[in-house]
PQR file with spaces between the fields and no chain letter, atoms N, CA, C, O and H, PARSE charges and radii, in Angstrom:
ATOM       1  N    UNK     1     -28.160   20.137    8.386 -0.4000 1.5000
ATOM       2  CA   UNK     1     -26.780   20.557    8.461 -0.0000 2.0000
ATOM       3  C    UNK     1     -25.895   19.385    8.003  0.5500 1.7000
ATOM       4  O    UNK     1     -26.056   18.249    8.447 -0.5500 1.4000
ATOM       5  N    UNK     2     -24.900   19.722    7.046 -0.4000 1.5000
ATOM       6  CA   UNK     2     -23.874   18.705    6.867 -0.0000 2.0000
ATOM       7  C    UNK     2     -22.855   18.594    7.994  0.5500 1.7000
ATOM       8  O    UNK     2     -22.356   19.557    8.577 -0.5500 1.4000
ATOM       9  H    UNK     2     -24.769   20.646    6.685  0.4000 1.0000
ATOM      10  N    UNK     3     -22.535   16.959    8.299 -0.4000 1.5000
ATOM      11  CA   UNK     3     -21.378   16.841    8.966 -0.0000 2.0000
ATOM      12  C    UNK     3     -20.029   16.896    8.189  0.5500 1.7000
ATOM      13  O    UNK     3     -19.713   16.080    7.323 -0.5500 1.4000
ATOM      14  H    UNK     3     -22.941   16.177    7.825  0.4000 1.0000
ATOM      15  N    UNK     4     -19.430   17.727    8.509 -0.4000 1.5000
ATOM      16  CA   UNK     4     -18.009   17.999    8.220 -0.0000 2.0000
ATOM      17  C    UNK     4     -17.175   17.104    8.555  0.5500 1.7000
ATOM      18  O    UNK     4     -17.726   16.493    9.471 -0.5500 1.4000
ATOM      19  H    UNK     4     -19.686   18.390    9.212  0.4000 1.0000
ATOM      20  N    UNK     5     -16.217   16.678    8.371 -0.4000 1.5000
ATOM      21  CA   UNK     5     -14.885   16.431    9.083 -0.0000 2.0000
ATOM      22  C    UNK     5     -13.266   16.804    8.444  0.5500 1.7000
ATOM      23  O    UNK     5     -12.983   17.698    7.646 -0.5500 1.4000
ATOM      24  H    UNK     5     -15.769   17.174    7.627  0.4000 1.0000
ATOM      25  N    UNK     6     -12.582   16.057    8.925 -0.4000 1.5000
ATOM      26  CA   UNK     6     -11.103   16.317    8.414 -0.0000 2.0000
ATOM      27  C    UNK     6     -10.473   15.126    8.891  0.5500 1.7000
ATOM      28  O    UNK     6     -10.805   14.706   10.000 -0.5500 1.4000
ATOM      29  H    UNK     6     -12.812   15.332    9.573  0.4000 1.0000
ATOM      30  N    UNK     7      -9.568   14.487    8.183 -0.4000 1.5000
ATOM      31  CA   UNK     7      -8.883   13.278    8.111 -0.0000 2.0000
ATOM      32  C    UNK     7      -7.153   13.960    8.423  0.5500 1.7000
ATOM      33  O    UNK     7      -6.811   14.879    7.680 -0.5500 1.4000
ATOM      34  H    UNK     7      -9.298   14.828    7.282  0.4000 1.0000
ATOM      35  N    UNK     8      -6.489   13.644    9.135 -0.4000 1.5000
ATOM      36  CA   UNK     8      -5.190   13.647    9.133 -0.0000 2.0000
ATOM      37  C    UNK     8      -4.460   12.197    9.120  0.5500 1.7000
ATOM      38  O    UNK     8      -4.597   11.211    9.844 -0.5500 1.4000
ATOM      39  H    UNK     8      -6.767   12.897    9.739  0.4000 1.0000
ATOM      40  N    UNK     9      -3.393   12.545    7.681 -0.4000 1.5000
ATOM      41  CA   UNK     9      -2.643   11.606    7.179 -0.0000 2.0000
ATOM      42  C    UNK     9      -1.126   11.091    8.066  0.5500 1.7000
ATOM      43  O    UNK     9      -0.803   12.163    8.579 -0.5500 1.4000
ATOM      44  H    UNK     9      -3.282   13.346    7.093  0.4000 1.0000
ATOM      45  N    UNK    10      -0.429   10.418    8.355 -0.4000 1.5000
ATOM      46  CA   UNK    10       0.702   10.643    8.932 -0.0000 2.0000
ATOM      47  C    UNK    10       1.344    9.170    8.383  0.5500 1.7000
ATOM      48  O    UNK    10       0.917    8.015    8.402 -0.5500 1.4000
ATOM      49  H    UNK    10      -0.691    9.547    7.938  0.4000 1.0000
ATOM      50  N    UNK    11       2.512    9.763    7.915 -0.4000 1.5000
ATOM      51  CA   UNK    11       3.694    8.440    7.344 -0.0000 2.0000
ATOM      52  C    UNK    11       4.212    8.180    7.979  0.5500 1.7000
ATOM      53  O    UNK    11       3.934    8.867    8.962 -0.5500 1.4000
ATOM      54  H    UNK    11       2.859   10.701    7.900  0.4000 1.0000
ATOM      55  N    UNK    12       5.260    7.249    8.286 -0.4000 1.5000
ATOM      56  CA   UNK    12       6.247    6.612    9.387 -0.0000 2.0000
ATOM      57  C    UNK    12       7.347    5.837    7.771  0.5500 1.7000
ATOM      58  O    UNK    12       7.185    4.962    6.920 -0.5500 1.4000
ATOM      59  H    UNK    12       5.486    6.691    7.488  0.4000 1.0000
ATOM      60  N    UNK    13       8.220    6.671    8.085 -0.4000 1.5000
ATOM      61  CA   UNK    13       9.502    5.414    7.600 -0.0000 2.0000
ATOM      62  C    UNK    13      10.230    4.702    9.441  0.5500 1.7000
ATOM      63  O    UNK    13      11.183    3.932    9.569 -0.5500 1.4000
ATOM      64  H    UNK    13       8.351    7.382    8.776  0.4000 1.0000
ATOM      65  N    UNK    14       9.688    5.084   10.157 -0.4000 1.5000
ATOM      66  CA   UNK    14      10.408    4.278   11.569 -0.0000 2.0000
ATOM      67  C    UNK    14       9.221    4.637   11.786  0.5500 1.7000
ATOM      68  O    UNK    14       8.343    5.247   11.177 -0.5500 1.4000
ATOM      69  H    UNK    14       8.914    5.708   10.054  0.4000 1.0000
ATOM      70  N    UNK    15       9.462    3.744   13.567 -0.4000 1.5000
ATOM      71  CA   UNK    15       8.148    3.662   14.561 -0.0000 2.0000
ATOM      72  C    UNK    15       8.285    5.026   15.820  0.5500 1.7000
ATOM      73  O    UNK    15       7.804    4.988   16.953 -0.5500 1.4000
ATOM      74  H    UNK    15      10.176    3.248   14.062  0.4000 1.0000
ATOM      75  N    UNK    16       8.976    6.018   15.286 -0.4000 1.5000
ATOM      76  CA   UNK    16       9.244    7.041   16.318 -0.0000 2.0000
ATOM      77  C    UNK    16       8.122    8.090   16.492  0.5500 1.7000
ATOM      78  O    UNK    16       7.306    8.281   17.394 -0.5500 1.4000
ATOM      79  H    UNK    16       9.366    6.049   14.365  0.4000 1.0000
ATOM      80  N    UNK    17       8.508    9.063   14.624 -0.4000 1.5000
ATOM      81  CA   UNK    17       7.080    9.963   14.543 -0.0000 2.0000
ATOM      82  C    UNK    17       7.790   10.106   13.446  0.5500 1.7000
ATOM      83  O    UNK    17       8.968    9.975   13.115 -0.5500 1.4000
ATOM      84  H    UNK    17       9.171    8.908   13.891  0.4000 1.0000
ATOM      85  N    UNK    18       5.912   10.671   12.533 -0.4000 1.5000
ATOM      86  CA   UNK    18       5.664   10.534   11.278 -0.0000 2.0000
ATOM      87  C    UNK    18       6.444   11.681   10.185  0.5500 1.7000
ATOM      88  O    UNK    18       6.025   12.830   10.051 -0.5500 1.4000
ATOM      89  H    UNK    18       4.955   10.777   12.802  0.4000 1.0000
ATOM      90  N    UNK    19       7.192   11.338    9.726 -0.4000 1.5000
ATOM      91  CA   UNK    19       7.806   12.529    8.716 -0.0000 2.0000
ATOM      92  C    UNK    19       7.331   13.460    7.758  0.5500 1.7000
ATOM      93  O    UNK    19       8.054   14.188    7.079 -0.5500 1.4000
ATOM      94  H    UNK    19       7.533   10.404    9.836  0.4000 1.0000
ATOM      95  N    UNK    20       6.040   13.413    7.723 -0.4000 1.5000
ATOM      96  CA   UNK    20       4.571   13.879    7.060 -0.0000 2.0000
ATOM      97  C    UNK    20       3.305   13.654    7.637  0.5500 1.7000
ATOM      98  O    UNK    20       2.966   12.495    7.877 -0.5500 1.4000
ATOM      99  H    UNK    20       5.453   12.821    8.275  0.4000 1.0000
ATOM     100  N    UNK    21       2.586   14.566    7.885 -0.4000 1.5000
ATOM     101  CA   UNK    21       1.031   15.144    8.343 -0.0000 2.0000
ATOM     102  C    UNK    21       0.828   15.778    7.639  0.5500 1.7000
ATOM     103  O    UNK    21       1.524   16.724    7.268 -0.5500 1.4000
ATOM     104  H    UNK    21       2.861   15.508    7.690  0.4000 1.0000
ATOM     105  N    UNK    22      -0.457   15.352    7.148 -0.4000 1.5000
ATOM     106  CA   UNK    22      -1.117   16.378    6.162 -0.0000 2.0000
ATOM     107  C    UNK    22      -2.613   16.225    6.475  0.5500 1.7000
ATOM     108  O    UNK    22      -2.973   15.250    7.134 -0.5500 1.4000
ATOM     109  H    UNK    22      -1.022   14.585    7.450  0.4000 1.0000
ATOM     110  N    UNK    23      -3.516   17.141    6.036 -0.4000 1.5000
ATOM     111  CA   UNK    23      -4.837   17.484    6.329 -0.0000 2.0000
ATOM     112  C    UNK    23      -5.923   17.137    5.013  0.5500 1.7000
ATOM     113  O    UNK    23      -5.618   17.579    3.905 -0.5500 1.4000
ATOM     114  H    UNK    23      -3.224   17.933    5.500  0.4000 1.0000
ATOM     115  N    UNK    24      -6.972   16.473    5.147 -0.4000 1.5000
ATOM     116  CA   UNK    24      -7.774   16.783    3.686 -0.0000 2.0000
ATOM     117  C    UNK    24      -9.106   16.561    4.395  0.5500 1.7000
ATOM     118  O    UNK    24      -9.210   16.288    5.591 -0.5500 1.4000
ATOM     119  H    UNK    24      -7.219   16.114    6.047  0.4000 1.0000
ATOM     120  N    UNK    25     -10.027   16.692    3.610 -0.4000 1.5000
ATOM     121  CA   UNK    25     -11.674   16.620    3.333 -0.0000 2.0000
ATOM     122  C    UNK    25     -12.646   15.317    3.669  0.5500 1.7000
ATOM     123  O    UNK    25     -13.764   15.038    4.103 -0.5500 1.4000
ATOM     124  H    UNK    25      -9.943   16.914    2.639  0.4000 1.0000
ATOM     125  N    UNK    26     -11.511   14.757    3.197 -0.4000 1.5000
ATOM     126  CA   UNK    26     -11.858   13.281    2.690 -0.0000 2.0000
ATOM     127  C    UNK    26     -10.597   12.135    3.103  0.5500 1.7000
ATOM     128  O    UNK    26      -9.488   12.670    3.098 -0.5500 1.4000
ATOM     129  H    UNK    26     -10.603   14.984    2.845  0.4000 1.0000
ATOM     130  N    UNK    27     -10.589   10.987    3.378 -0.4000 1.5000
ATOM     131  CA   UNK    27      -9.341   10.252    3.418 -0.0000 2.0000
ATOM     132  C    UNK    27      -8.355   10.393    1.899  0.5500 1.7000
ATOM     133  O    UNK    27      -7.151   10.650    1.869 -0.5500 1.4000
ATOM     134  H    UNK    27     -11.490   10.552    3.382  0.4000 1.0000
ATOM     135  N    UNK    28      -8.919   10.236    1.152 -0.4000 1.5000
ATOM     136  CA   UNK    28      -7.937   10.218   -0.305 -0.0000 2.0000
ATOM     137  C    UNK    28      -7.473   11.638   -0.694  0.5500 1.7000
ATOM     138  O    UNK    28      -6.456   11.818   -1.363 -0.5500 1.4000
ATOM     139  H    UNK    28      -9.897   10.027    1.176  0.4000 1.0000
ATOM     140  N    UNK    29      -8.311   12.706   -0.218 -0.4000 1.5000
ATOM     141  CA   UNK    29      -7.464   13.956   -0.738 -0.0000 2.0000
ATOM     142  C    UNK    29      -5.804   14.072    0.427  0.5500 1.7000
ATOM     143  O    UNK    29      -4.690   14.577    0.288 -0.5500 1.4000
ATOM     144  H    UNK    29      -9.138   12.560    0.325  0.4000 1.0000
ATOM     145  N    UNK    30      -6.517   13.282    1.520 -0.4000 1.5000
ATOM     146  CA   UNK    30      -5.834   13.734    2.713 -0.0000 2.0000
ATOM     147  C    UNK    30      -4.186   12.879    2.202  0.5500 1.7000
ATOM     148  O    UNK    30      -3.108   13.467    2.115 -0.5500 1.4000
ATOM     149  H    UNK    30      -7.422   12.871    1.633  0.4000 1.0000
ATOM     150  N    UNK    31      -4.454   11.186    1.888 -0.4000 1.5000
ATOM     151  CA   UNK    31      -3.523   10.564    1.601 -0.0000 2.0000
ATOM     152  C    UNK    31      -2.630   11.008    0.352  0.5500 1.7000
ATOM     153  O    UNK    31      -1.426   10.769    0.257 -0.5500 1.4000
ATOM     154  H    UNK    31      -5.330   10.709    1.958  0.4000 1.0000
ATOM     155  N    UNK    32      -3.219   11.527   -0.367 -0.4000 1.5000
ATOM     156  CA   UNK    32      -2.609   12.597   -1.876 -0.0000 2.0000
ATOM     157  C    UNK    32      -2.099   13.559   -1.459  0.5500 1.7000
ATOM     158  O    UNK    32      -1.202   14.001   -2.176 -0.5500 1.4000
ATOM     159  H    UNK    32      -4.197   11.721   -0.290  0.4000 1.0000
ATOM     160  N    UNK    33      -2.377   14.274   -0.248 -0.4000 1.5000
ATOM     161  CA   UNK    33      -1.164   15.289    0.026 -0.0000 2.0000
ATOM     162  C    UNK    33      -0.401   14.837    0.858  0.5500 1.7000
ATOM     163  O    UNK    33       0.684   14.880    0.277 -0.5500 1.4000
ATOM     164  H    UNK    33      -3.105   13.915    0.335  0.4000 1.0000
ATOM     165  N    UNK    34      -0.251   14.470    1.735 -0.4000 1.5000
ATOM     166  CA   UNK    34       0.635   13.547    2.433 -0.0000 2.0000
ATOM     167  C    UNK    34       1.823   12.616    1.234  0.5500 1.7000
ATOM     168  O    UNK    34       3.023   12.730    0.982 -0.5500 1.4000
ATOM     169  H    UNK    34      -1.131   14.435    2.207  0.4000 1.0000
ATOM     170  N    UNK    35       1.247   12.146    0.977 -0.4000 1.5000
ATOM     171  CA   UNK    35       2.024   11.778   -0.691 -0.0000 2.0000
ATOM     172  C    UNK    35       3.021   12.207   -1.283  0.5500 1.7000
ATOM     173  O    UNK    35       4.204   11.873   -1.329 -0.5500 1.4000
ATOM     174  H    UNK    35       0.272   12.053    1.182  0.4000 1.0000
ATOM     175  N    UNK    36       2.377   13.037   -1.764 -0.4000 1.5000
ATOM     176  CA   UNK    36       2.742   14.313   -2.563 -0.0000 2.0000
ATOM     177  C    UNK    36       4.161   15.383   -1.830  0.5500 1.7000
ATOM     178  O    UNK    36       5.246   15.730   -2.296 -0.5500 1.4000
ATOM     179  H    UNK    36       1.416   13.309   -1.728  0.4000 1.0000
ATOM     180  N    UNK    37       3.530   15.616   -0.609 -0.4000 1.5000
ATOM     181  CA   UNK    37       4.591   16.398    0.318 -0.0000 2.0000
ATOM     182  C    UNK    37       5.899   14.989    0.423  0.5500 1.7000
ATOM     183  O    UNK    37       7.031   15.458    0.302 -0.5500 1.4000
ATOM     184  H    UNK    37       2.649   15.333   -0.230  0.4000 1.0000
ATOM     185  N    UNK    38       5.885   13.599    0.598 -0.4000 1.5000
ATOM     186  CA   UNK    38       7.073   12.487    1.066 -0.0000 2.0000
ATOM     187  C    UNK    38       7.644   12.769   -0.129  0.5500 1.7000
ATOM     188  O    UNK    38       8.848   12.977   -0.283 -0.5500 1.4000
ATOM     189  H    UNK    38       4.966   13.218    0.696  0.4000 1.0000
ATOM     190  N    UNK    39       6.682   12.785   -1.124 -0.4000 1.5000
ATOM     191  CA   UNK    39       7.790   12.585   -2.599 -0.0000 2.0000
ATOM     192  C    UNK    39       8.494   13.729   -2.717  0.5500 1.7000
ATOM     193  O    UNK    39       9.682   13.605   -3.012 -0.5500 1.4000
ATOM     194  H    UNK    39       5.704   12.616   -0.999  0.4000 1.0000
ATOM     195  N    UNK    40       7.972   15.018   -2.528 -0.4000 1.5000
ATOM     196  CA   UNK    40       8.882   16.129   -2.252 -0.0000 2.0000
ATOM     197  C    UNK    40       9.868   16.597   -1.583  0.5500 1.7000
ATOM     198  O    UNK    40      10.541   17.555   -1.963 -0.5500 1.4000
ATOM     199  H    UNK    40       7.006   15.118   -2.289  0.4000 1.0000
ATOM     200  N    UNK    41      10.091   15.830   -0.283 -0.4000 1.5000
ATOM     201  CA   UNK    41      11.118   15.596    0.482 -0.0000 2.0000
ATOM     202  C    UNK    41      11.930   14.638    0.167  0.5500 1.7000
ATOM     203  O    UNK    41      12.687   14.226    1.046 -0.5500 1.4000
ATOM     204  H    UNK    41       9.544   15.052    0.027  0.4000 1.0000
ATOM     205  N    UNK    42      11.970   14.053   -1.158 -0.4000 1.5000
ATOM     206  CA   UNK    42      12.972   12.817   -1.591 -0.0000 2.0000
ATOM     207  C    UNK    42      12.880   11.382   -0.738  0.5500 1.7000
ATOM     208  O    UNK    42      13.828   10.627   -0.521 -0.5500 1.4000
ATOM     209  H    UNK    42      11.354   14.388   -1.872  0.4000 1.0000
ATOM     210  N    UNK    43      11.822   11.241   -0.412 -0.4000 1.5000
ATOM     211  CA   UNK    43      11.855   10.128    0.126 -0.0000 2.0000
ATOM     212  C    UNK    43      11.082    9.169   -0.821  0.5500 1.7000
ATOM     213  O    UNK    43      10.140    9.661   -1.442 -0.5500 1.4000
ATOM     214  H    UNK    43      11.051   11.854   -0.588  0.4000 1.0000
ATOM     215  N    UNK    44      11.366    7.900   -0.995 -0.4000 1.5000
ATOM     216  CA   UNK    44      10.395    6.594   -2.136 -0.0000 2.0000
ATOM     217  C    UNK    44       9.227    5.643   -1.321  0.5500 1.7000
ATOM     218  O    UNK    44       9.279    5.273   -0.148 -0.5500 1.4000
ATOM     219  H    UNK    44      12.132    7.501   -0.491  0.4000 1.0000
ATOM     220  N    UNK    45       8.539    5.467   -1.969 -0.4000 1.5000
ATOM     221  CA   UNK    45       7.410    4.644   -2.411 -0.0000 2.0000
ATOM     222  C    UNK    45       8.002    3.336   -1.090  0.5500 1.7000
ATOM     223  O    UNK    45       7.091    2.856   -0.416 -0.5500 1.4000
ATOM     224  H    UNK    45       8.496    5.767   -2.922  0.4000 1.0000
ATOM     225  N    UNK    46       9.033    2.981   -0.874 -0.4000 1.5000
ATOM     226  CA   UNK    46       9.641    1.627   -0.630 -0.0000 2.0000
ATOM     227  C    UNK    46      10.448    2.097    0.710  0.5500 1.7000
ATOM     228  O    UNK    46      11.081    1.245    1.334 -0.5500 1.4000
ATOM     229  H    UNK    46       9.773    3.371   -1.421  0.4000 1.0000
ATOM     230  N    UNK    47      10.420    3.681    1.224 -0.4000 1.5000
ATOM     231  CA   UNK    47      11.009    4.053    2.278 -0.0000 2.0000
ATOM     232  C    UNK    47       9.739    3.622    3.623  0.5500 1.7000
ATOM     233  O    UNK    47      10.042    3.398    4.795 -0.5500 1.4000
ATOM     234  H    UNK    47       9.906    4.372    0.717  0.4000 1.0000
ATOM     235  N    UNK    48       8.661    3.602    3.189 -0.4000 1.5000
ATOM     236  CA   UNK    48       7.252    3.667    3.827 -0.0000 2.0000
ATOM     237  C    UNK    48       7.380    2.418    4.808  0.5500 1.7000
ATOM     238  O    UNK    48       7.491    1.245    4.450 -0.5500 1.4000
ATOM     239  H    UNK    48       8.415    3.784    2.237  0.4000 1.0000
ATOM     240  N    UNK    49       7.335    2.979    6.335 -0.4000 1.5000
ATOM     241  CA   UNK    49       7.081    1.563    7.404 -0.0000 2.0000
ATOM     242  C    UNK    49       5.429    1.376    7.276  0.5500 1.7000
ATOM     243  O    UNK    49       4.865    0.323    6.978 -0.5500 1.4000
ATOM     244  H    UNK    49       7.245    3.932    6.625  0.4000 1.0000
ATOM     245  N    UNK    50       4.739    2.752    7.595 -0.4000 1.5000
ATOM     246  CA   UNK    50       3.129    2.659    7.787 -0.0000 2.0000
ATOM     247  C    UNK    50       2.379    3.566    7.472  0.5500 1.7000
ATOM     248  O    UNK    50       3.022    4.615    7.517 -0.5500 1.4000
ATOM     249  H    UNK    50       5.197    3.608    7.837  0.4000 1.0000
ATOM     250  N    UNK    51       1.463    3.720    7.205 -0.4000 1.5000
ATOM     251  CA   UNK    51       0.328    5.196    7.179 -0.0000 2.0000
ATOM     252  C    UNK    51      -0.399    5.048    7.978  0.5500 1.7000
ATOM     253  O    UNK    51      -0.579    3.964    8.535 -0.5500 1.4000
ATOM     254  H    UNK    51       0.941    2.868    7.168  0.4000 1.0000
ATOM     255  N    UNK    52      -0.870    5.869    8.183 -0.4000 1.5000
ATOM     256  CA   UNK    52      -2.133    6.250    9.255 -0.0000 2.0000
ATOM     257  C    UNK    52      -3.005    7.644    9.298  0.5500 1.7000
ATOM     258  O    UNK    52      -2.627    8.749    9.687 -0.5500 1.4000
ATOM     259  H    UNK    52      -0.724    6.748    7.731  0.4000 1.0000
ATOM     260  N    UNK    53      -4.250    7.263    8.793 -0.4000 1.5000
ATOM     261  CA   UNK    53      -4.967    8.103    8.643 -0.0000 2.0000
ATOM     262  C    UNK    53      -6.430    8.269   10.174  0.5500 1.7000
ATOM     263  O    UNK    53      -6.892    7.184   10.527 -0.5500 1.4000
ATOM     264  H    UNK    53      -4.557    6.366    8.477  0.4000 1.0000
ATOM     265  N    UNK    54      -6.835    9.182   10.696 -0.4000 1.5000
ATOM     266  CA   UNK    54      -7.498    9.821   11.176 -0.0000 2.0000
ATOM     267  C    UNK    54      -8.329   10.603   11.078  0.5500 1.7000
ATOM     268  O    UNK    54      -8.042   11.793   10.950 -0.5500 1.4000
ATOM     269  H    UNK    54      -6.460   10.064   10.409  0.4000 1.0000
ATOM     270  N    UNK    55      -9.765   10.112   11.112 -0.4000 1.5000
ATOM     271  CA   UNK    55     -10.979   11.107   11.192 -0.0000 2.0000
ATOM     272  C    UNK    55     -11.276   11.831   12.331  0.5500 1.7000
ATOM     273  O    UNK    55     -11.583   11.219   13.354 -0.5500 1.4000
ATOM     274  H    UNK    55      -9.998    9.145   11.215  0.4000 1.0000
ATOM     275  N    UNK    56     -11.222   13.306   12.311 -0.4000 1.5000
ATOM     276  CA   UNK    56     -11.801   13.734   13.307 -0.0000 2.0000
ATOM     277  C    UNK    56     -13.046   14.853   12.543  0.5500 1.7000
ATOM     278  O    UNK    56     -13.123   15.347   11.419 -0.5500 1.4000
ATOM     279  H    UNK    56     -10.972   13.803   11.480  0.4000 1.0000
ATOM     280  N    UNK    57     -13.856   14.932   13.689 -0.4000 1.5000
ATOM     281  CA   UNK    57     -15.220   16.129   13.369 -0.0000 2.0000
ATOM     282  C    UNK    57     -14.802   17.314   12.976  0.5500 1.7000
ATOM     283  O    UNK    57     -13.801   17.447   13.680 -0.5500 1.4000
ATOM     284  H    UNK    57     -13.794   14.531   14.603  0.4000 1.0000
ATOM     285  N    UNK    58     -14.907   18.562   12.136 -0.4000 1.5000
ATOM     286  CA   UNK    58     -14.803   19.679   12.188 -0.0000 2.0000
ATOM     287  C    UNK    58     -15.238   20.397   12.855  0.5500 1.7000
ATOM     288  O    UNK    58     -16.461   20.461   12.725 -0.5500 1.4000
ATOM     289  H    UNK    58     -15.720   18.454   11.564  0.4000 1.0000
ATOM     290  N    UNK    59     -14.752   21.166   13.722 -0.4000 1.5000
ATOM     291  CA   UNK    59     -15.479   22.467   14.648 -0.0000 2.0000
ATOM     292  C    UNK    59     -15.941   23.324   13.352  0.5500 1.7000
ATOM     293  O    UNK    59     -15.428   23.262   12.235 -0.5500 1.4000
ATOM     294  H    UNK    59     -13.759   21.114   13.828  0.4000 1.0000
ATOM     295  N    UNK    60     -17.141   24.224   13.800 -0.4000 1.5000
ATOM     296  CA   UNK    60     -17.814   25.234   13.126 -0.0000 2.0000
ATOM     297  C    UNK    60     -17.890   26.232   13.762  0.5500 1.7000
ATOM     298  O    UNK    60     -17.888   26.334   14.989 -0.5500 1.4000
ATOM     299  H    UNK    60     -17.558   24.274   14.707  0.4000 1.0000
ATOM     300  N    UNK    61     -17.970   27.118   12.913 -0.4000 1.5000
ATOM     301  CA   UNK    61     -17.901   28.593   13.303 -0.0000 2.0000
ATOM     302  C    UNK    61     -19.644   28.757   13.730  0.5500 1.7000
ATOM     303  O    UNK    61     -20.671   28.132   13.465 -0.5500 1.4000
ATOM     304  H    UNK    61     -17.971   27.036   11.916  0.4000 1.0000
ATOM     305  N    UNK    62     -19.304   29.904   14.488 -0.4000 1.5000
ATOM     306  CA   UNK    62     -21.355   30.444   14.948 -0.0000 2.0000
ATOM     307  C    UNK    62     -21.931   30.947   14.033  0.5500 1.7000
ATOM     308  O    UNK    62     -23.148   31.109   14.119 -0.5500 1.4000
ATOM     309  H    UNK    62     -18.470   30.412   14.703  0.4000 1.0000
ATOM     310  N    UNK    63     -20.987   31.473   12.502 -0.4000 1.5000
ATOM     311  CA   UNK    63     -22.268   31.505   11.919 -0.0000 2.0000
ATOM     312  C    UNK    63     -22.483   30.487   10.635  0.5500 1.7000
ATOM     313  O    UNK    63     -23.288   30.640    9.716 -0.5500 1.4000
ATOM     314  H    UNK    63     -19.998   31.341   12.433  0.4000 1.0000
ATOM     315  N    UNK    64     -21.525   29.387   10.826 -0.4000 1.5000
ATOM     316  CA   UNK    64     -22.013   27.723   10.055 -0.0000 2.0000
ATOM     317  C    UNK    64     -23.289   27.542   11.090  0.5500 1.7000
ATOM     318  O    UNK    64     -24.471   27.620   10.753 -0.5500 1.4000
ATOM     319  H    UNK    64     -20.871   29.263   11.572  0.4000 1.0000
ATOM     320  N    UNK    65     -22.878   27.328   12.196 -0.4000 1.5000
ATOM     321  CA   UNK    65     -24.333   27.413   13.087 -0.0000 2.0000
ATOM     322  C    UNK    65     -25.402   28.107   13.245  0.5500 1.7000
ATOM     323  O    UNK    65     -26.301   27.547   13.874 -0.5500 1.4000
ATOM     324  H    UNK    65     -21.918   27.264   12.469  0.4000 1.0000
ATOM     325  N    UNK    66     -25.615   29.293   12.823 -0.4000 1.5000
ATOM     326  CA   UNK    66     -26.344   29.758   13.349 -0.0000 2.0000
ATOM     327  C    UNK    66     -27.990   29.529   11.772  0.5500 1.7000
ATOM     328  O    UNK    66     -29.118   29.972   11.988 -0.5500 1.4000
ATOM     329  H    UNK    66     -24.885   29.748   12.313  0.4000 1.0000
């Protein structure tokens, strides 16, 4: 069985909470949409306090399991 997971991305222009979460496969698909969504909200490259990315496991369905 392959282990799955999912990475969640989260930006910070302040230290409050992140103005973008985004989800991917992998850390780099995850950081490319996260990205992608800041630049779409008009925010720059140079607005950025921090990133932070997160691996967690994927739950599976019973019949990935079975």
């Amino acid at each position: 069985m392959v282990i799955l997971k999912e990475i969640t991305t989260e930006i910070y222009v302040d230290n409050e909470s992140p103005v973008v979460v985004e989800l991917g496969g992998c850390e780099e698909t995850s950081l490319q949409n996260a990205f992608d969504t800041f630049t779409c909200l008009g925010f720059d490259a140079k607005d950025i306090l921090k990133i932070e990315s997160t691996e967690y496991p994927r739950r599976y369905t019973a019949s990935e399991l079975a």
